[in-house]
N, C-alpha and C positions, 0 to 999 in steps of 0.2 A: 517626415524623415527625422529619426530622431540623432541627436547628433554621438552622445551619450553611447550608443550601437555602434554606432558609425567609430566611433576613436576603441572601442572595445576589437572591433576585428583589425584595425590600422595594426593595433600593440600586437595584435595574433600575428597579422604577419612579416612583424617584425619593421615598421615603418619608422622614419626619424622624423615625417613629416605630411604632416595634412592638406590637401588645398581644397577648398571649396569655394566653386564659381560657377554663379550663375550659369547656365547653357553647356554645362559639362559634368560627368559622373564625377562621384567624391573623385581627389586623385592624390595617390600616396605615393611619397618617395622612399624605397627601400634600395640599401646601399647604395645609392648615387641614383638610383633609376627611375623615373617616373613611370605608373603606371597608373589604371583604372581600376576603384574597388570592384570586385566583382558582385552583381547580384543588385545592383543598385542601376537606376533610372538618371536623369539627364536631372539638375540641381535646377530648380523657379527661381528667379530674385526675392517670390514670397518666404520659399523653405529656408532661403540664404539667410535670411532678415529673420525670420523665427529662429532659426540657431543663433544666430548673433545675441537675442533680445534673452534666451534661456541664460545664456552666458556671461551676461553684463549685466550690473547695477544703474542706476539714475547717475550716478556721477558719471560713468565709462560712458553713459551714452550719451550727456551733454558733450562729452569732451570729444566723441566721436562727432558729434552733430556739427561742433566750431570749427573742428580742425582736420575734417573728412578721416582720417586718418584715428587707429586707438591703440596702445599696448596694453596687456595686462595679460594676467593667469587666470588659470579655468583648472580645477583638481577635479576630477571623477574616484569616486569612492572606490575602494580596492582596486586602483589602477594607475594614479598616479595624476603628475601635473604636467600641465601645458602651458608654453609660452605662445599668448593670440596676437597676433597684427590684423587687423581688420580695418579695409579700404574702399575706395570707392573706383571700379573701374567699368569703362564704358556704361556709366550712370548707375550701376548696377554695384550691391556690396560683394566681396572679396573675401575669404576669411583664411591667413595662414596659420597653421599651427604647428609647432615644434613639439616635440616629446622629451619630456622630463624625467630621466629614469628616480624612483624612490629612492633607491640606495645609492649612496654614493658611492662610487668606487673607488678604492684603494689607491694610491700610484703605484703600486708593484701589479695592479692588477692592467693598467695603460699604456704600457711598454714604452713608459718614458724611461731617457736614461735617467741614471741616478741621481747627476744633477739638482733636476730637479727638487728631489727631498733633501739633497744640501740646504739648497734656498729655505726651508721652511724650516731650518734654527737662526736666520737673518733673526740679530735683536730690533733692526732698522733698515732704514730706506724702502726706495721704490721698486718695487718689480713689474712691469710690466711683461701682459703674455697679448700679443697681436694675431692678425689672423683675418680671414674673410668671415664672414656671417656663414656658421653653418659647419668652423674648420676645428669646435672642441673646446674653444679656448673657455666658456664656463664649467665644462666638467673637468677641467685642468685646475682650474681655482677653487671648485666646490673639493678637487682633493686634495689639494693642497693646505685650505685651512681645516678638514678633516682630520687631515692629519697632523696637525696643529691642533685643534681641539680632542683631541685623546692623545697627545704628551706634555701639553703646557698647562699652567694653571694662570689665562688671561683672559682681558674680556677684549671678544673679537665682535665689530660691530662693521653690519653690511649695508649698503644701500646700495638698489638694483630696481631697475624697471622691464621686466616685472621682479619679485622674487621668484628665480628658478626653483633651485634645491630648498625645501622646508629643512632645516637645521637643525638638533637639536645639543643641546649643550651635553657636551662630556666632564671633562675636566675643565674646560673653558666654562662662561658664559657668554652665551652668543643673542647679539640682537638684530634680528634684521627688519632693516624699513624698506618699504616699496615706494617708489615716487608716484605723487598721486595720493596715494590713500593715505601716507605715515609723514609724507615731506615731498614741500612742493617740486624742488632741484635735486642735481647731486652739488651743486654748489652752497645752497645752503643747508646740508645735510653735511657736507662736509665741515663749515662753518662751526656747526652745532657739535659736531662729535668730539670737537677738541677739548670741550667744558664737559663730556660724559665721558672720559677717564678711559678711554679706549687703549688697548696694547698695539692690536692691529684692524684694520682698516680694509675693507675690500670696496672698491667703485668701481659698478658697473659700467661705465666706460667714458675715459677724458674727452668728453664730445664739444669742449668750447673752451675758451679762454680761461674765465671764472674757476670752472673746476677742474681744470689743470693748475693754476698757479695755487687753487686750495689744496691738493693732493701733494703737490712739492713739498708746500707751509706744512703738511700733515707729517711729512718725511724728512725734515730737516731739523723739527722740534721733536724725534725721538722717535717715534712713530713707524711700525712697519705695514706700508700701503702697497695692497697689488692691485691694476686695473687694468684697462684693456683699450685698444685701439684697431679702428681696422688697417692695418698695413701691413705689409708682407714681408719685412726685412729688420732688422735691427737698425742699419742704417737711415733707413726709410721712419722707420720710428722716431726715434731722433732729431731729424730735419724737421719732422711734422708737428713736434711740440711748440720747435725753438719758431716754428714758422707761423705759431698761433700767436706768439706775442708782436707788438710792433716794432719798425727797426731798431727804436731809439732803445729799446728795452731786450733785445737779444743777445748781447755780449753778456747782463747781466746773469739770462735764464742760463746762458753754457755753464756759468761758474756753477749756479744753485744746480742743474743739474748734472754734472760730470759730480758732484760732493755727494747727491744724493742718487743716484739713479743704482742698484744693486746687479741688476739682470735685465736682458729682454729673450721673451722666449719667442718667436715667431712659430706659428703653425700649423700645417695644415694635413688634411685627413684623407687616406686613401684606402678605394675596393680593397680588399682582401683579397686575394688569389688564388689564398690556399681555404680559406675555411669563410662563411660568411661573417661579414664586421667590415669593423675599417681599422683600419692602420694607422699613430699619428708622425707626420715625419718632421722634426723640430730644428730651426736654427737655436742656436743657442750661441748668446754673446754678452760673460761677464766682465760687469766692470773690474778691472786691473786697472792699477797707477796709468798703464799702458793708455789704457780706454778713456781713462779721465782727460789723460791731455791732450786729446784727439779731438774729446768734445770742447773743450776750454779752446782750443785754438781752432775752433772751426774746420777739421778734416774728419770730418766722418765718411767721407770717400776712403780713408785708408780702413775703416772699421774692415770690410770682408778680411782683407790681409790677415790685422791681429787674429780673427776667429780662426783662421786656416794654420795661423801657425800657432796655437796653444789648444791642441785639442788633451794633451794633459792637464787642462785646468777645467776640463767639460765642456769646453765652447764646442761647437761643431758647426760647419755650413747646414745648408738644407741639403744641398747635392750629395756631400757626404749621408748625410740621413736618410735622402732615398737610396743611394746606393745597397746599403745597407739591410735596408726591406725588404729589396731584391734579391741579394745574394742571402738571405736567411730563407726565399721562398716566399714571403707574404707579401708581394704586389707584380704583375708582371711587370716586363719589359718597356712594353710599351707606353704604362701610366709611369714608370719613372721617366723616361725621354721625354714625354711630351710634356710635366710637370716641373722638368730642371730647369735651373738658372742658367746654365752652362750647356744646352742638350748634347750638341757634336761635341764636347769634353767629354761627359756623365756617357756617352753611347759607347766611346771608344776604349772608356774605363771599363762599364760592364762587359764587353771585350774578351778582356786579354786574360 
């Protein structure tokens, strides 16, 4: 079974995702839906463990060996890259794989609001885009310094595990490390970058203490950092930083971050309705004076308020944003109700 075949017809038809498990046909996820490759037989733990072994080097397989678990990238020649998670379940190996499109797209081309490419003339601070595994948030940031690297003249420097988007420099110069093969953390990758003269800054995601409080330090000494978390709210964001640090030390993180925090973008991805794809539907909550004292005094309970009431400054709920979707035609009815924050609000709105 070669695997190589197998991610060639995934991209034919049109999949965002791979899974390959032992005691079941390839099985791809197109627009939200799982299905079965067509044409293909039932997966052996043998075939499982020979695509794994095609795929990975001596280090990916020690490290797969220690820690049951591996991430890394897999590129197939005129087709593109993939992001692999490879596990071990009911004793047997596992393989997920994500698709990586070549090109990056545009943000005029994401139907984000315009927002958005506000934030990327920020000289500084932190931006944060959250989200579930799965909801955009790295083709959100690979366009976002895109578009950053063909208008500015900086040097943009990434660490990500794996490297998604291969990059290449426009007017920028772009460097990107993998963790694993370039640097061992994002904490001491982040560490490091501050002595390689970086403008801005992207981490693949603030997953501990260390490199959260490196990413602050990254953004308060001048530095514009965008990174990622899984949460689903602005507020939710927030809490979840200040709640990495210990008590004695969290009045301080409010100050350092209400100074430095620029944006949080929440968001997540929906069927299309109208045409095949997905839709993305964004909270959006910038920091204003407003915002800063919220977090400084510890009420990020009122954060929704602020966002609901300054949608002239680009903030917007998620509710608003599905709404939205809806009445333009691209998602039904149904996926916006069952998706809001608010549903009997959001139902009785699409309504009237």
């Amino acid at each position: 079974m070669n695997i190589d075949e197998i991610l060639h017809k995934a991209m034919a038809a049109d999949a965002s995702d791979v899974h390959l498990i032992a005691g079941h046909q390839p099985m791809l996820r197109v627009h939200t839906v799982m299905s079965p490759l067509e044409g293909y037989e039932v997966i052996t733990p043998e075939q499982v463990d020979a695509m794994f072994r095609h795929m990975t080097d001596d280090r990916q397989r020690s490290e797969f060996g220690e820690l049951k678990d591996a991430d890394f990238s897999y590129a197939v020649e005129g087709l593109g890259r993939f992001r692999v998670n490879t596990h071990v379940q009911r004793k047997t190996l596992g393989i997920a794989m994500r698709a990586i499109k070549e090109d990056i797209p545009a943000l005029e081309e994401l139907n984000l609001p315009e927002i958005i490419s506000k934030l990327t003339h920020l000289p500084r601070g932190l931006v944060l885009v959250t989200g579930a595994t799965g909801s955009g948030k790295s083709t959100t940031l690979a366009s976002m310094i895109q578009a950053m690297n063909e208008r500015e003249q900086k040097h943009i420097l990434t660490l990500e595990d794996p490297i998604e988007y291969a990059m290449k420099s426009a007017q920028c110069v772009i460097e990107q490390r993998e963790l694993g093969a370039d640097v061992p953390t994002f904490a001491s990758g982040l560490r490091h970058a501050l002595r390689q003269d970086p403008d801005i800054i992207l981490v693949g995601e603030m997953r501990d203490l260390e490199t959260t409080a490196a990413a602050i330090t990254a953004a308060e000494t001048g530095h514009l950092v965008l990174s990622t978390l899984h949460t689903n709210s602005s507020a939710s964001t927030i809490e979840r930083v200040i709640d990495m640090y210990p008590a004695d030390q969290q009045n301080q993180i409010r100050a350092m971050l209400a100074n430095t925090l620029q944006a949080v973008i929440s968001q997540q991805l929906f069927k299309r309705a109208d045409q095949p794809g997905m839709a993305p539907a964004l909270e959006i909550l910038v920091a204003t004076p407003a915002v800063r004292n919220l977090i400084r005094e510890n009420r990020t309970f009122e954060i929704n308020t602020v966002i609901e009431t300054n949608r002239a400054l680009g903030m917007q709920t998620l509710d608003n944003a599905i709404s939205q979707l809806y009445f333009n035609g691209m998602i039904s009815r149904e996926d916006a109700v069952a998706r809001a924050v608010h549903p009997e609000k959001l139902q009785k709105h699409l309504a009237a």
